[in-house]
MOPAC internal coordinates of N, CA, C and O (Angstrom, degrees):
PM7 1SCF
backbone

  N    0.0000 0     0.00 0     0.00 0    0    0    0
  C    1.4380 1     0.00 0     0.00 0    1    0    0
  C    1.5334 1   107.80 1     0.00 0    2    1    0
  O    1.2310 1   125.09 1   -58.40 1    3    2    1
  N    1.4051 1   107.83 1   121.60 1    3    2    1
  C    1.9639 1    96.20 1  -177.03 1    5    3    2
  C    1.3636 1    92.58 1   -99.52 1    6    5    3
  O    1.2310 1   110.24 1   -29.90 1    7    6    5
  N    1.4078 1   135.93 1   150.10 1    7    6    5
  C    1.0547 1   131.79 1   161.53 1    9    7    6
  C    1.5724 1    95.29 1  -123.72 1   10    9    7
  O    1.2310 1   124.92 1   -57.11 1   11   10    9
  N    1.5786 1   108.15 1   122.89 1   11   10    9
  C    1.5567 1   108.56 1   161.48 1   13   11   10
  C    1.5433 1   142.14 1   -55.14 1   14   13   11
  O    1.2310 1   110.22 1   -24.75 1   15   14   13
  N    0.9462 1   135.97 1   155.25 1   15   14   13
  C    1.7729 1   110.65 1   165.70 1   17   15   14
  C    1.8255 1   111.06 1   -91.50 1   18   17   15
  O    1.2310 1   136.27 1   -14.19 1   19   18   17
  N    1.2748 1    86.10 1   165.81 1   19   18   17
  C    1.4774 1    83.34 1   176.89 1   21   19   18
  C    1.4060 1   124.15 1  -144.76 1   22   21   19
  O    1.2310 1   126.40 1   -61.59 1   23   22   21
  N    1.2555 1   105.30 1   118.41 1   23   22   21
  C    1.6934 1   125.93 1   170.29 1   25   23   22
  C    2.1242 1    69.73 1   102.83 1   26   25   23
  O    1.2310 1    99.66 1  -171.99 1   27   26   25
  N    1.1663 1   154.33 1     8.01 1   27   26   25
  C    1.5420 1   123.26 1   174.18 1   29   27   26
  C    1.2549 1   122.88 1   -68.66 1   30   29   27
  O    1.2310 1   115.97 1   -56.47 1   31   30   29
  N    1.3659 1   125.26 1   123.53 1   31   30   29
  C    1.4189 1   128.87 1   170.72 1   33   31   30
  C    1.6238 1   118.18 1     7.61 1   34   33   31
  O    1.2310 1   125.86 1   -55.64 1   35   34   33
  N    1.1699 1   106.35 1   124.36 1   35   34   33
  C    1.6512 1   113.14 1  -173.19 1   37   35   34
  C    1.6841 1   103.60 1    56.77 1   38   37   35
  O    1.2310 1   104.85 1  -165.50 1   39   38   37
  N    1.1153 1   145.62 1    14.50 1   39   38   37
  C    1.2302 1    96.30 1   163.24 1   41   39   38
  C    1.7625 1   106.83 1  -113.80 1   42   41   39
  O    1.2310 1   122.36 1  -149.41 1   43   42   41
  N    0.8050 1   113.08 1    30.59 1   43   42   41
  C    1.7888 1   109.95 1   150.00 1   45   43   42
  C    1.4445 1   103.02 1  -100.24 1   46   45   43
  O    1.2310 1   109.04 1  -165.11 1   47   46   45
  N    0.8505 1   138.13 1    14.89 1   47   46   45
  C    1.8364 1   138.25 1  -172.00 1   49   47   46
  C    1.4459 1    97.27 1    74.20 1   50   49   47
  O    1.2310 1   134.36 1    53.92 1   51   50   49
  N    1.9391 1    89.83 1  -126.08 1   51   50   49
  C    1.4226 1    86.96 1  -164.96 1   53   51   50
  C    1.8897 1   112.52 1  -104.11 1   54   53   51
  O    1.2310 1   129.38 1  -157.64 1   55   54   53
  N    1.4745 1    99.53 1    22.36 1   55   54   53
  C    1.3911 1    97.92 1   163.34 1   57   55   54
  C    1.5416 1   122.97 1   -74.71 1   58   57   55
  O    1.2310 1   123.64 1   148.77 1   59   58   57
  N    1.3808 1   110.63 1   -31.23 1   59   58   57
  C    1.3601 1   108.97 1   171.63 1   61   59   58
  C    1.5353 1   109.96 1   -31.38 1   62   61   59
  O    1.2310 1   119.61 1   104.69 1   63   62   61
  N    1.3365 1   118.34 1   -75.31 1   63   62   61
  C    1.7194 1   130.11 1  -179.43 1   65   63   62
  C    1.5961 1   103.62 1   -34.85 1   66   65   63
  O    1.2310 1   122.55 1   121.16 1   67   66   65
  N    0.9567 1   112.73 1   -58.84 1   67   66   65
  C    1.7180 1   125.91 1  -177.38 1   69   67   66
  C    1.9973 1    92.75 1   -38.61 1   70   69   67
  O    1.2310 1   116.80 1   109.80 1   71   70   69
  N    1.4812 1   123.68 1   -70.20 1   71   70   69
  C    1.0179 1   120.37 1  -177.24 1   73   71   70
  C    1.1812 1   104.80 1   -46.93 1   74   73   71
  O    1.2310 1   113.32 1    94.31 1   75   74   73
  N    1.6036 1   130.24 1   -85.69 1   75   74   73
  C    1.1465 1   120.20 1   163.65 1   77   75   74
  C    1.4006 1   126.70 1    23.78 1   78   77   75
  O    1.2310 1   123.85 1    87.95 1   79   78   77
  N    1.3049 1   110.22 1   -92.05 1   79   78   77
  C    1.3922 1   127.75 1  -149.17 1   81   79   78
  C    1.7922 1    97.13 1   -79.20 1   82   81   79
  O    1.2310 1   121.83 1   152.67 1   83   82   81
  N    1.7915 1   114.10 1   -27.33 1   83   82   81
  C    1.4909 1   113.57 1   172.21 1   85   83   82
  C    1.1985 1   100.93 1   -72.69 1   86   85   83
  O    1.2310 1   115.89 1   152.20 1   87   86   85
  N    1.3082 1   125.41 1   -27.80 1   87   86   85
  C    2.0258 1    95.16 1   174.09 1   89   87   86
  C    1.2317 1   116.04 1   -99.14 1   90   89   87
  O    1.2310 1   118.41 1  -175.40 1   91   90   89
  N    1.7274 1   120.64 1     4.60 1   91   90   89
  C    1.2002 1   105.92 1   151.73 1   93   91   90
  C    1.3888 1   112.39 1   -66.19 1   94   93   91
  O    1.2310 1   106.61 1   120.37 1   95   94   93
  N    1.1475 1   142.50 1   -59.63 1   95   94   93
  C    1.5599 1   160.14 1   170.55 1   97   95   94
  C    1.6442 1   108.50 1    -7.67 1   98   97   95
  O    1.2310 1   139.71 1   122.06 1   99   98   97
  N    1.5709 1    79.37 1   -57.94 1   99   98   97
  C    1.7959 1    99.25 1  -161.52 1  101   99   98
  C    1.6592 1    94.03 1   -68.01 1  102  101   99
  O    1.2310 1   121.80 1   123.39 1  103  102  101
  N    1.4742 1   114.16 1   -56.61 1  103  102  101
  C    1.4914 1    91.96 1  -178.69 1  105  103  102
  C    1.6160 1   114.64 1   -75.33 1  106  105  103
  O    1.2310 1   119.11 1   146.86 1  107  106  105
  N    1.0462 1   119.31 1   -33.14 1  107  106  105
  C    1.7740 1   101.02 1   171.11 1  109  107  106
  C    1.2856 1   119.07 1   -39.59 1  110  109  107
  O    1.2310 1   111.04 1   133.07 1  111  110  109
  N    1.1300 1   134.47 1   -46.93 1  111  110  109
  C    1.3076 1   143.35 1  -172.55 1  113  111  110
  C    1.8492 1   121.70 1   -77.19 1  114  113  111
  O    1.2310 1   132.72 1   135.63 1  115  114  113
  N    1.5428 1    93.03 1   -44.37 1  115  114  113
  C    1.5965 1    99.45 1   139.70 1  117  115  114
  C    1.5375 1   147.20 1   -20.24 1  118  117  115
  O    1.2310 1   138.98 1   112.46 1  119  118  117
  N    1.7808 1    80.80 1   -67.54 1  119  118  117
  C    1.4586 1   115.16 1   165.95 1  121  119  118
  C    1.6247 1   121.71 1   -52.48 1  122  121  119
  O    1.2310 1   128.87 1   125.05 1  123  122  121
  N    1.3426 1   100.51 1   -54.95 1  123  122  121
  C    1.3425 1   119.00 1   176.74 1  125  123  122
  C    1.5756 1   123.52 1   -48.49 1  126  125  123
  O    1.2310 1   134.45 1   122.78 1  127  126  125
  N    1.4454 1    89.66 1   -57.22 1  127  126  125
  C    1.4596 1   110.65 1  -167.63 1  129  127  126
  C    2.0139 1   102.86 1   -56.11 1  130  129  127
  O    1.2310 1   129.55 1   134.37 1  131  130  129
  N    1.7982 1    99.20 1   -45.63 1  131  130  129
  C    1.4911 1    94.51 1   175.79 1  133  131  130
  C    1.3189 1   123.26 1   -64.78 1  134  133  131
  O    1.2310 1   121.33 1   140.80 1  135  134  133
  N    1.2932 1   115.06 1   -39.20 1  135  134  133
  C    1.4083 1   125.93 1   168.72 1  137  135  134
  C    2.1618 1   115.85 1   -32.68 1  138  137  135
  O    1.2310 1   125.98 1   117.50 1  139  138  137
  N    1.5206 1   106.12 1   -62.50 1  139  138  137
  C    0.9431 1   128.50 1   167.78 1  141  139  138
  C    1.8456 1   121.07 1   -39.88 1  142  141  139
  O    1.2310 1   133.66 1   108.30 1  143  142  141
  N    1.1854 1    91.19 1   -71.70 1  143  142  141
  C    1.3797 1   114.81 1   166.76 1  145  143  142
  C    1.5642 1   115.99 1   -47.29 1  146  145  143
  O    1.2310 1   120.89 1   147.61 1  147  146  145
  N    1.2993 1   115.90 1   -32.39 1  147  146  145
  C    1.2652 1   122.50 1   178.51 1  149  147  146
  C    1.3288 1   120.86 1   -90.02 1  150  149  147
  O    1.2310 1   117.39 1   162.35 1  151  150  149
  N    1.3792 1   122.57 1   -17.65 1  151  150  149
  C    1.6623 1   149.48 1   164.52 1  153  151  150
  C    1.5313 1   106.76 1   -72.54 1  154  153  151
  O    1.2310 1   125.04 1   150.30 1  155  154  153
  N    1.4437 1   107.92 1   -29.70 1  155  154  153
  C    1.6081 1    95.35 1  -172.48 1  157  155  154
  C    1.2894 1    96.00 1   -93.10 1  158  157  155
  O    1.2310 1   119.63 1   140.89 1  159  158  157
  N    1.3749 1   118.31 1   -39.11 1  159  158  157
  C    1.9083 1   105.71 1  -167.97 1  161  159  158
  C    1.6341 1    99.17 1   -78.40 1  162  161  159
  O    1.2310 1   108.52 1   159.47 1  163  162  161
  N    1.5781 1   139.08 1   -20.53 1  163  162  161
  C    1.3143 1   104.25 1   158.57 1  165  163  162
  C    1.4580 1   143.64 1   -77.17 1  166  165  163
  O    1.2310 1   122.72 1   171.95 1  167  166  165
  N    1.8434 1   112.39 1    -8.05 1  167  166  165
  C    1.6251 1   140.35 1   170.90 1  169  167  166
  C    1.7840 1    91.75 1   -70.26 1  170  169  167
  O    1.2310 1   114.53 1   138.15 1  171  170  169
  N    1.3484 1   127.97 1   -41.85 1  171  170  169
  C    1.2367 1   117.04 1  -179.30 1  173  171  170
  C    1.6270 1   115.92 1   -66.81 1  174  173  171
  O    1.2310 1   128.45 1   122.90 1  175  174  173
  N    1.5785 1   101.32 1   -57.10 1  175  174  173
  C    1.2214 1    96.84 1  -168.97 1  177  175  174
  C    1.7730 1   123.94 1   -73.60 1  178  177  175
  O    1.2310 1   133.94 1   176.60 1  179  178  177
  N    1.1508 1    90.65 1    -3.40 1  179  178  177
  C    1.5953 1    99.98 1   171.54 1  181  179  178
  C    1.8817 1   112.64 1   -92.40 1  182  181  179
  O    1.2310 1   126.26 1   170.35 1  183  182  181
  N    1.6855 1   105.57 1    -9.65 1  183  182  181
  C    1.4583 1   109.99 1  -171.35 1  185  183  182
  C    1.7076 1    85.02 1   -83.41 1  186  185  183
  O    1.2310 1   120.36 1   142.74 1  187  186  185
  N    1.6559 1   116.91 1   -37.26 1  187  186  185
  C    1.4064 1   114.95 1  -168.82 1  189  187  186
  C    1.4207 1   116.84 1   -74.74 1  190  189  187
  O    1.2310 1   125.61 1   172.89 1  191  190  189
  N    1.3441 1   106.84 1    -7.11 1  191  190  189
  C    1.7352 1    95.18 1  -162.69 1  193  191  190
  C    1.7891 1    86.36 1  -103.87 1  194  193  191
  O    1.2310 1   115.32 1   153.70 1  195  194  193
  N    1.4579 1   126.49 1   -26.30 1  195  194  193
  C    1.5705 1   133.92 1   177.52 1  197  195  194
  C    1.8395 1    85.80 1   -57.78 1  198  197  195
  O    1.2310 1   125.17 1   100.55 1  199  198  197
  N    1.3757 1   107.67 1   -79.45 1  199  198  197
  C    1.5385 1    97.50 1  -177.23 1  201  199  198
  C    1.8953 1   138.93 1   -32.68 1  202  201  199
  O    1.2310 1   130.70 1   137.39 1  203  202  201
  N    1.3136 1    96.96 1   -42.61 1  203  202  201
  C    1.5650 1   104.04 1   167.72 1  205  203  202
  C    1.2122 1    98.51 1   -56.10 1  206  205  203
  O    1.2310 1   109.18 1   100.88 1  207  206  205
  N    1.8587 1   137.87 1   -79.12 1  207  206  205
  C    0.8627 1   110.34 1  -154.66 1  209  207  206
  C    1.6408 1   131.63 1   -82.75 1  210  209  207
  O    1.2310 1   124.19 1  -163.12 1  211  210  209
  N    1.2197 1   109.57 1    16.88 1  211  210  209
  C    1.5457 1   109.81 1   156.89 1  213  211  210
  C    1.4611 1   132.91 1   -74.23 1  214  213  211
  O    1.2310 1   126.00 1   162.39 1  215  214  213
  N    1.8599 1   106.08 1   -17.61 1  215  214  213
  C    0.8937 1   119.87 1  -155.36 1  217  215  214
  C    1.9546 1   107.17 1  -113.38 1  218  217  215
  O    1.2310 1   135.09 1  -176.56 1  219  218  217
  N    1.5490 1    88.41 1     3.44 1  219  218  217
  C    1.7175 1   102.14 1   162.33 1  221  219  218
  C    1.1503 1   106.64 1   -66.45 1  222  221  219
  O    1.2310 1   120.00 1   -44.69 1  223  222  221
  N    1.7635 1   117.61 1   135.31 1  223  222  221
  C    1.4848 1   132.21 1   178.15 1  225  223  222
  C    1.8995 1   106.58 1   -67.93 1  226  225  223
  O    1.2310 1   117.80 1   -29.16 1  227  226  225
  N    0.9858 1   121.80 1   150.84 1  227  226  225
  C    1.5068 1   119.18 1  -160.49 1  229  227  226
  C    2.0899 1    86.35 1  -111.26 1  230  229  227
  O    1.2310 1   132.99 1   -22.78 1  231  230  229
  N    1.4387 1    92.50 1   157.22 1  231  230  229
  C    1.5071 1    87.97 1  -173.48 1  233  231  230
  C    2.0311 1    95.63 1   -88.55 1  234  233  231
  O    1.2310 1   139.97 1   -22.66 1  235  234  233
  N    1.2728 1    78.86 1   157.34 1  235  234  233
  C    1.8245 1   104.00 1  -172.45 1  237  235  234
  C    1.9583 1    83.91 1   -75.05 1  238  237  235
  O    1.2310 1   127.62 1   -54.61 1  239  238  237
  N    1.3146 1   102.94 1   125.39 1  239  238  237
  C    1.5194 1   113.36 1   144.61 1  241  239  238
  C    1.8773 1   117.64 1   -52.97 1  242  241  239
  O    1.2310 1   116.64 1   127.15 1  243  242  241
  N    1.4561 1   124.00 1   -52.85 1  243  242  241
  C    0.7092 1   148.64 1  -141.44 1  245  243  242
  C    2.0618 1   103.47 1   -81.30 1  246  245  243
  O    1.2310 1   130.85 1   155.43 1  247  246  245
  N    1.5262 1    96.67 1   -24.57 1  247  246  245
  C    1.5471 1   116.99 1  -168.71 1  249  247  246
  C    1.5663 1    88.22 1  -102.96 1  250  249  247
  O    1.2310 1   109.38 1   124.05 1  251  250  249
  N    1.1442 1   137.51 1   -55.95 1  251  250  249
  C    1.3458 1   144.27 1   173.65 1  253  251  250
  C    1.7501 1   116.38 1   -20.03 1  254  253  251
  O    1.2310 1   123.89 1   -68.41 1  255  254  253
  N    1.4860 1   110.14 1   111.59 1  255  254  253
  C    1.1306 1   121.82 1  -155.70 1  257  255  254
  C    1.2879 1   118.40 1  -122.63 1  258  257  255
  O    1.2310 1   113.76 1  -108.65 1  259  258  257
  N    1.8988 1   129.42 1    71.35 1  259  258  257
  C    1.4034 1   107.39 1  -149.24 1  261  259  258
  C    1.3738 1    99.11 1   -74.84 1  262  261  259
  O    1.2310 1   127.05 1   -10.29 1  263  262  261
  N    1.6304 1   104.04 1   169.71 1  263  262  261
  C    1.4149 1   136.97 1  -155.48 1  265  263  262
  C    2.0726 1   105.62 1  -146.01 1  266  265  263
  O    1.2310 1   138.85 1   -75.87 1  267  266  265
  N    2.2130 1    81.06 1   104.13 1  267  266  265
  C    1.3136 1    84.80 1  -179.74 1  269  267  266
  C    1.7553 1   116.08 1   -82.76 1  270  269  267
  O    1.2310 1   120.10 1   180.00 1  271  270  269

């Protein structure tokens, strides 16, 4: 009974490598993409938290009541 292997190293030739190197690809880019993605939502959330506090009301001199 021969039973072949299948998908084992070298025996598609040299497509095996080809797979290979596409799921290296596929996850590099993966990789990347989260990386990226993860750079923009902390540039945002640091653009949002700069914005809140500009947008705190400042106290009135005018209401200011010292207290002996």
């Amino acid at each position: 009974m021969d039973i072949s292997p299948i998908l084992a190293h070298g025996s598609l030739g040299g497509y095996d490598e080809l797979i290979y190197l596409g799921i290296a690809v596929i996850f590099l880019v993966m990789v990347a993409s989260s990386w990226v993605q993860a750079r923009a939502d902390q540039e945002e959330e640091e653009r949002l938290q700069a914005l809140q506090l500009t947008n705190e009301p400042k106290a009135n001199q005018d209401e200011h009541v010292d207290l002996e």
